[in-house]
BATOR-865892 format. One record per residue (C-alpha): residue in three letters; x, y, z. Coordinates in steps of 0.1 Angstrom, whole numbers, plus 2048, in hexadecimal, padded with zeros to 3 digits. Layout:
% BATOR-865892
ALAXYZ
...
//
This chain:
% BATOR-865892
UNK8A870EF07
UNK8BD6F4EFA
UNK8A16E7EE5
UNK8A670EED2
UNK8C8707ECD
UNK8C76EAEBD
UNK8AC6F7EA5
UNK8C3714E9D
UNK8E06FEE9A
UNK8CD6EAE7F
UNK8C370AE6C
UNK8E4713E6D
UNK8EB6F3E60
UNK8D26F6E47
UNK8DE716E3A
UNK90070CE35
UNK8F36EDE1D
UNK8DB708E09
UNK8F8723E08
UNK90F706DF7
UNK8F36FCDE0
UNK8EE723DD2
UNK911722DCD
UNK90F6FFDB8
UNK8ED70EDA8
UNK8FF72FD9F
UNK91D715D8E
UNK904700D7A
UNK8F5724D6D
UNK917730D60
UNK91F70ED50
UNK8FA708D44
UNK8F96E7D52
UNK8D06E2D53
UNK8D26C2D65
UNK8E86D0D7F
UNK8CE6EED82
UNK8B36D6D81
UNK8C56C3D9D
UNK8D26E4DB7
UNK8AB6F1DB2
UNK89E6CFDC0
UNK8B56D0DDD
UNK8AD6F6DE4
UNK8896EFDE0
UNK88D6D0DFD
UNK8A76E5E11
UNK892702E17
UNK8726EFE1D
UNK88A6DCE3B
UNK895703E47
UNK86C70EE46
UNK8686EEE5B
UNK8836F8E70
UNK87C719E76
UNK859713E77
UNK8616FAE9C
UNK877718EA5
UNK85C72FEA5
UNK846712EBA
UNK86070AED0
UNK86672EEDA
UNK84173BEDE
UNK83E719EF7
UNK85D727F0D
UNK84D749F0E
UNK82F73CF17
UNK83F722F30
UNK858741F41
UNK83B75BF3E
UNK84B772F29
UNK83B78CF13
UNK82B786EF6
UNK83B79EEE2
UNK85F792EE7
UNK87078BEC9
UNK88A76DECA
UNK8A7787EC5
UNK8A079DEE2
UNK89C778EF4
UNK8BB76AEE8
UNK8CF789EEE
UNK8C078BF0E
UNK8CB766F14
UNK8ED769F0B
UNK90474CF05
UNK903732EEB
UNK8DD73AEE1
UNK8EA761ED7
UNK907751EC3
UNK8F7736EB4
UNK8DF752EA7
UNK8F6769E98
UNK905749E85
UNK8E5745E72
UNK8E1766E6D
UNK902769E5E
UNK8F774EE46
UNK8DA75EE3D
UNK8ED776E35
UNK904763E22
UNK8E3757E0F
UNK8D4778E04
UNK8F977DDF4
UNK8F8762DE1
UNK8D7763DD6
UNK8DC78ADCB
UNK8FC77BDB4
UNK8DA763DA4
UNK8C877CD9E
UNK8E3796D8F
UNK8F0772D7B
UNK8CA76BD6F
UNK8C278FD65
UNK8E5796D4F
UNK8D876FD41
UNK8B477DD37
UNK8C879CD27
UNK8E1789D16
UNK8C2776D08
UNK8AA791CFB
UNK8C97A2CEE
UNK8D2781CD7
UNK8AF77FCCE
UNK8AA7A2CC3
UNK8CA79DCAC
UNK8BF77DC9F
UNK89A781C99
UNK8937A8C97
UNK8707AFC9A
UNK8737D2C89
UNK8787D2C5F
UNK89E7DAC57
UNK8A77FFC4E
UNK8B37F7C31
UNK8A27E2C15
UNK8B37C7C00
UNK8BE7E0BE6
UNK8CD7F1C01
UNK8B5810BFF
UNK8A9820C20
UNK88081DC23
UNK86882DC34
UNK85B817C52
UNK84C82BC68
UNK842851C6A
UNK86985AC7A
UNK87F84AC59
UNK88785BC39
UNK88184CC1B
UNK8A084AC03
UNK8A2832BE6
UNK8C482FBD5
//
């Protein structure tokens, strides 16, 4: 039992290093800083390869005290911790609440990425239109397609 906690008390710890390196990655976005992007993605990238690891001997560590206290198969580590009580409940809810925390912060990426990709295509559109102007250089309206008029002045 104390080997769970101290798994769960490094995820937690875990979390809380990847939660303040979205927040740095979600700075080096707004500022455009590629280096520091380049940098917070490495650290993500190693971070939650250490949390799969971690989770990963969770998961071993809790199907060897089922097995070892011959309890069913099909109990899940909440209904286990709840059941438990104590510091192993607590110390749960703590990493959930940074997962939480997590899912937040990554939703505020993904909002901040996709008004970036707008803010892009838009700029592109108005400096490299792929349709022919409206208007020709003797500022006569043209018949482009089968929906304009064709005016000449």
């Amino acid at each position: 039992m104390n080997e769970l906690i101290d798994i769960l008390t490094e995820e937690e710890d875990l979390l809380l290093e990847i939660n303040a390196i979205l927040k740095q990655h979600e700075d080096a976005l707004l500022s455009k800083n590629l280096d520091d992007i380049s940098t917070t993605v490495y650290e993500l990238e190693t971070l939650l390869t250490s949390f799969e690891k971690t989770e990963d001997r969770r998961r071993f560590c809790f199907l060897k005290l089922k097995s070892e206290l011959n309890l069913p198969e099909d109990l899940s580590f909440y209904e286990f911790a709840k059941s438990s009580g104590g510091i192993l409940i607590e110390k749960l809810l703590k990493v959930t609440e940074q997962l939480n925390e997590m899912a937040l912060e990554i939703d505020k990426l993904k909002e901040l990425s996709q008004f970036q990709l707008r803010y892009i295509d838009v700029m592109m559109k108005i400096l490299n239109p792929q349709d022919s102007p409206t208007y020709d250089e003797k500022a006569s309206i043209r018949r482009d397609s089968s929906h304009r008029f064709e005016v000449e002045s």
